[in-house]
N, C-alpha and C positions, 0 to 999 in steps of 0.2 A: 613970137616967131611964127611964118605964117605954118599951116599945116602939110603944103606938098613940099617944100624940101625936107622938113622931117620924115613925111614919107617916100620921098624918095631915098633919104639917105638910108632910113629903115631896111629897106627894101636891097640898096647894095650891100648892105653889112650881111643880110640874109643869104644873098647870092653868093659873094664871097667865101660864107661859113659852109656852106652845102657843095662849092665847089673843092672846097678844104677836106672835106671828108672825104670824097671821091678820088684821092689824089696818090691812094696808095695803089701799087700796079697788083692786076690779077693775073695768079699765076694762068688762071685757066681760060684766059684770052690769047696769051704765049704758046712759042712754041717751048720746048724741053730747051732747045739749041739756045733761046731766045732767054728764058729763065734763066739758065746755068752763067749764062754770060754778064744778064745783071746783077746775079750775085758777084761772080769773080768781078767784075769792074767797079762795084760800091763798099767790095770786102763782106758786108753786112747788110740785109734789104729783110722790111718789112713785107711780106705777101699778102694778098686775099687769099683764102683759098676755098673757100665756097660764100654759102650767103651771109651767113651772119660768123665766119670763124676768118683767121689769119693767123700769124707766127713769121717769126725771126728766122731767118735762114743765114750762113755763112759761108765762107770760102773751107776748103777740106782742110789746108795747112795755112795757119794766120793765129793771129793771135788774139781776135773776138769774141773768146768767148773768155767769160769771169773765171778765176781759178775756183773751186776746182771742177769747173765743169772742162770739156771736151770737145770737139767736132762730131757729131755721131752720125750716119746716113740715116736720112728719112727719104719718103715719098711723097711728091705732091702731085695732083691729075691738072696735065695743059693740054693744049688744045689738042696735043696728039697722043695721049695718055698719060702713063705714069711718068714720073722724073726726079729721078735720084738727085739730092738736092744733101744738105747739112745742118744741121740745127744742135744748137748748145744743150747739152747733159750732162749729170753728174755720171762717171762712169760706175759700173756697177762692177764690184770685186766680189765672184760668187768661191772663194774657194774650197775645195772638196776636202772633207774634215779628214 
């Protein structure tokens, strides 16, 4: 086989994978308004949310998250600050002896 279609095909599987990875959306290119909405319309969205970090975010009332975790409020930073956003946890039961 000669060697430039192997390197060409080389070459789009390369591009394809690198454009694969960049495919998940940053929160901190968003606005707050912009983030809150892609969650409530996917139920469940992976974020970026700095350079090398990300996490699962969900809707406040749904059913995405595994038992016995929870909805919990977190914070993520978008393009216009902070934004209260949701992420699965196991709830914490501290009660007072």
């Amino acid at each position: 086989m000669p060697a430039r279609p192997i390197a060409s095909t080389a070459a789009a599987i390369l591009l394809a994978a690198t454009s694969m990875a960049h495919a998940r959306p940053d929160a901190r290119t968003m606005t707050c308004e912009q983030t809150q909405q892609l969650i409530q319309s996917r139920r469940a969205v992976v974020l970026t949310t700095g350079r090398n970090t990300y996490d699962r975010y969900v809707r406040q009332f749904g059913n995405e998250c595994d038992w016995p975790e929870v909805p919990t409020a977190a914070y993520v930073w978008t393009r216009d600050g902070q934004c209260r956003v949701h992420r699965c946890e196991e709830p914490v039961f501290d009660f007072p002896d």
